[in-house]
C-alpha positions as protocol buffer text, in pm:
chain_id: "A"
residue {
  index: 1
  type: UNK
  ca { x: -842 y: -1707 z: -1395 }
}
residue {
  index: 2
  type: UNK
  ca { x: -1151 y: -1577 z: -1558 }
}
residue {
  index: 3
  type: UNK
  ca { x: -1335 y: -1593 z: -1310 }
}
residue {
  index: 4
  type: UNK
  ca { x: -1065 y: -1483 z: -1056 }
}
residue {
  index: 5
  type: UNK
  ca { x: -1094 y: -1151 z: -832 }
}
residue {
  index: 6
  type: UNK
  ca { x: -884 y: -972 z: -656 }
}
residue {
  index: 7
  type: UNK
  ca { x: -967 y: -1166 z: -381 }
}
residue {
  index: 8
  type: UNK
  ca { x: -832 y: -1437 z: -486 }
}
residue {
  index: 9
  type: UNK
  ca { x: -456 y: -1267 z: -533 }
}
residue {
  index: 10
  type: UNK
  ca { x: -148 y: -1445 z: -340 }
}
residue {
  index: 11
  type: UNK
  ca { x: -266 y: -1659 z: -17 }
}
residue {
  index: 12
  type: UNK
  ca { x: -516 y: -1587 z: 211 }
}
residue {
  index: 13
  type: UNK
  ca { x: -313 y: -1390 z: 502 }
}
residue {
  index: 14
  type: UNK
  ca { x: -170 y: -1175 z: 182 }
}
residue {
  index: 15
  type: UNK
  ca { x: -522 y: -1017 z: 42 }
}
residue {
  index: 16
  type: UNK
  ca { x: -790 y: -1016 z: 301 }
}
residue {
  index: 17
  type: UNK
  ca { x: -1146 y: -961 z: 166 }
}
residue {
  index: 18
  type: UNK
  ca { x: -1494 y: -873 z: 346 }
}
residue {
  index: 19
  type: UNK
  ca { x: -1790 y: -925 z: 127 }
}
residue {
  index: 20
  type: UNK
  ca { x: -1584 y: -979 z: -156 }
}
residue {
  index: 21
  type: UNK
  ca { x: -1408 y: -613 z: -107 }
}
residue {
  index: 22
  type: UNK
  ca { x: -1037 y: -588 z: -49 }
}
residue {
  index: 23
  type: UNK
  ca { x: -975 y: -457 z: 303 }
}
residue {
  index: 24
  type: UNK
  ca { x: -598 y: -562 z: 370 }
}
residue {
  index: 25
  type: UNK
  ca { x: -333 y: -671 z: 126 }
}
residue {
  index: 26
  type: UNK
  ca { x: -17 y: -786 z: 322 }
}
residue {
  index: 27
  type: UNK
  ca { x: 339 y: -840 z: 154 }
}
residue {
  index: 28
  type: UNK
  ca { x: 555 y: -754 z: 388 }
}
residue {
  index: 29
  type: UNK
  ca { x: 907 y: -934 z: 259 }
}
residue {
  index: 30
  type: UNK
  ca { x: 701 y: -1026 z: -39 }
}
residue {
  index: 31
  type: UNK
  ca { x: 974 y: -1034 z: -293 }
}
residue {
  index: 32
  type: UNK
  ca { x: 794 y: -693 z: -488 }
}
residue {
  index: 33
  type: UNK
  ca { x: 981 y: -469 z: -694 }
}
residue {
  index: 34
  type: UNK
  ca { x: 897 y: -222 z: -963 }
}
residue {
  index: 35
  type: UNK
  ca { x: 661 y: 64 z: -921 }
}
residue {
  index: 36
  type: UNK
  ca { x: 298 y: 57 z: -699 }
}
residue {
  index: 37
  type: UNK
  ca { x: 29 y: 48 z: -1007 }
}
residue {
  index: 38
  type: UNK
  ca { x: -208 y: 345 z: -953 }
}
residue {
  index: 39
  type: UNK
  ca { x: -492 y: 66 z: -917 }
}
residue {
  index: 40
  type: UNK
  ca { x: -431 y: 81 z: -618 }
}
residue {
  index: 41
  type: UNK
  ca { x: -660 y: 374 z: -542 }
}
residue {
  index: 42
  type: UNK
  ca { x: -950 y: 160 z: -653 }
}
residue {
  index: 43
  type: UNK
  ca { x: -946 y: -24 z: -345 }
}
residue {
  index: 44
  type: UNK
  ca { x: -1135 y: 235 z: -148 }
}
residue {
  index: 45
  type: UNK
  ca { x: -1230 y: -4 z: 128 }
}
residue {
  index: 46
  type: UNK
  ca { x: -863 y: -132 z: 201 }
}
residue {
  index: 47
  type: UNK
  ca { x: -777 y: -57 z: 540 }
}
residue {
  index: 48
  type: UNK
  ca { x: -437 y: -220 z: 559 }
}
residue {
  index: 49
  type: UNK
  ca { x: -140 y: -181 z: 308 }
}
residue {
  index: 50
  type: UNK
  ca { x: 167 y: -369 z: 425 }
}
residue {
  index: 51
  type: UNK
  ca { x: 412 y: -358 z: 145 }
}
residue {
  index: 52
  type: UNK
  ca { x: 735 y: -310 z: 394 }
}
residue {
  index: 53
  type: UNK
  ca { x: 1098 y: -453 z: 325 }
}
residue {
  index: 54
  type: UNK
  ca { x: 1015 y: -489 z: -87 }
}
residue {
  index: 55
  type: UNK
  ca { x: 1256 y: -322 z: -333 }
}
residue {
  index: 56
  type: UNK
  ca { x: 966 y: -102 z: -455 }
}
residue {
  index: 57
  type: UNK
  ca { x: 1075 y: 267 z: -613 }
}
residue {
  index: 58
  type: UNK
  ca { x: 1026 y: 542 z: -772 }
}
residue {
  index: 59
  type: UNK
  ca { x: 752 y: 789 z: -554 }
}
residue {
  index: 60
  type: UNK
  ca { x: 479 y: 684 z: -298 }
}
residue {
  index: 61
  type: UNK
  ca { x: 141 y: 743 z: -551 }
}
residue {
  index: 62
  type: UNK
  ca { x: -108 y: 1036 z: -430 }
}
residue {
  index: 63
  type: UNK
  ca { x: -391 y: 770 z: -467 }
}
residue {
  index: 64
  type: UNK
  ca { x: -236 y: 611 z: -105 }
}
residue {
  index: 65
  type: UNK
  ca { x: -315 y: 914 z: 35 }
}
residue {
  index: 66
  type: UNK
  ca { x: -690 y: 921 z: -62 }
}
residue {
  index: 67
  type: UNK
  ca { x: -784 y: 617 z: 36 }
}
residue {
  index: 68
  type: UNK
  ca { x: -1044 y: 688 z: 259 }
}
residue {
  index: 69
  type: UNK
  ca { x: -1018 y: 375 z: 531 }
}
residue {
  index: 70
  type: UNK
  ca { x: -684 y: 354 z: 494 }
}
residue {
  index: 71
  type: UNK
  ca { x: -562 y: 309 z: 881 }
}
residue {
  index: 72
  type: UNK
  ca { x: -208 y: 133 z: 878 }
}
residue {
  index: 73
  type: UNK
  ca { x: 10 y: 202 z: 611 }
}
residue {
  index: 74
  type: UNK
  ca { x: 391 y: 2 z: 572 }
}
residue {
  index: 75
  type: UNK
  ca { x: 614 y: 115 z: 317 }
}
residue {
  index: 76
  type: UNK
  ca { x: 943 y: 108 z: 532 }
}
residue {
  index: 77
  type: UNK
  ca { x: 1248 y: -45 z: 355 }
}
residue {
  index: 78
  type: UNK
  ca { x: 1195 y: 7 z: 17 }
}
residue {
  index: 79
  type: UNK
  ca { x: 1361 y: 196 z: -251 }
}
residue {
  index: 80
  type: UNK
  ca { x: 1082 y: 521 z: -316 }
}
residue {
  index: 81
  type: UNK
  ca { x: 1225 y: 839 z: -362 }
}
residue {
  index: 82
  type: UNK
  ca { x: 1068 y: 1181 z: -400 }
}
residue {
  index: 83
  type: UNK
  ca { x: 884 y: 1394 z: -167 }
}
residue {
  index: 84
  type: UNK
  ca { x: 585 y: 1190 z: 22 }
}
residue {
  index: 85
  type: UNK
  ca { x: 277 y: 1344 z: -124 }
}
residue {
  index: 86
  type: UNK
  ca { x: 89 y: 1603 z: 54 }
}
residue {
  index: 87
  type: UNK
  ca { x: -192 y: 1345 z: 2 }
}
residue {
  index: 88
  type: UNK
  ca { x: -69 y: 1171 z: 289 }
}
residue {
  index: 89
  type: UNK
  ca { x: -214 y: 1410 z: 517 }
}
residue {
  index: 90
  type: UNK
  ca { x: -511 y: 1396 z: 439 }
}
residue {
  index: 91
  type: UNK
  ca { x: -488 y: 1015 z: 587 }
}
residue {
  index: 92
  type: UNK
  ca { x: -659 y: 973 z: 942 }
}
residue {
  index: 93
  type: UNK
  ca { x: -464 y: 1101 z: 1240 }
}
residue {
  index: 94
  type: UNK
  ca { x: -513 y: 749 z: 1361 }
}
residue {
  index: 95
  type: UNK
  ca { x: -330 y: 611 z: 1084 }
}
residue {
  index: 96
  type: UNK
  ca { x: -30 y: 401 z: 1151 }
}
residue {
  index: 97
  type: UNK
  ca { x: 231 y: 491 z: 895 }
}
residue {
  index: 98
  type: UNK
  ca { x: 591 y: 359 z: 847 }
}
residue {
  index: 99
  type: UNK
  ca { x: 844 y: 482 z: 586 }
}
residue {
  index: 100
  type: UNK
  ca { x: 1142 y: 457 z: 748 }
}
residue {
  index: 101
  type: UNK
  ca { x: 1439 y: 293 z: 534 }
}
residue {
  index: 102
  type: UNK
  ca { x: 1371 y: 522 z: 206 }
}
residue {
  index: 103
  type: UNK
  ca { x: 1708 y: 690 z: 206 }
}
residue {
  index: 104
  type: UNK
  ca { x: 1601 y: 858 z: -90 }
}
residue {
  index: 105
  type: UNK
  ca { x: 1240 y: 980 z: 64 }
}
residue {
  index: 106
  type: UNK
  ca { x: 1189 y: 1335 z: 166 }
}
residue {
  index: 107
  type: UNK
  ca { x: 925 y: 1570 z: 306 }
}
């Protein structure tokens, strides 16, 4: 693991890498719960974030909002709750975003 990236995280179709850069991390029905680390805004060439039908919670993190390439977005069917941040808009109009199933998810 030392030498390990975060390239090298779950299987192949989970984290997706160009030039050893994230671009897509995939795990949809992945088995995730807990809380989205705030990492995640380090990955400012991921593109796709498919984290849909987890048992994630607590709030959707501002730093998902900032990513700059961010263009498809799944977060439906989890457990966040909160108000999305106003982060999100500053995402692309072209972004596809799903947050459906967050009973507890509002704004």
């Amino acid at each position: 693991l030392l030498n390990s990236t975060e390239c090298d995280w779950g299987e192949p179709y989970e984290v997706n890498c160009t030039n050893f850069v994230v671009d897509s991390v995939n795990f949809v029905e992945g088995g995730l719960f807990g809380t989205i680390p705030g990492e995640i805004g380090l990955l400012s060439s991921l593109k796709t974030l498919r984290l849909g039908k987890n048992k994630l919670k607590d709030s959707i993190l501002t730093e998902i909002g900032l990513l700059p390439s961010l263009s498809l977005l799944w977060l439906d069917q989890n457990n966040f709750e909160g108000s999305i941040p106003t982060e999100m808009g500053m995402l692309s109009w072209s972004t596809q975003l799903y947050l459906y199933g967050n009973a507890n998810l509002s704004g």
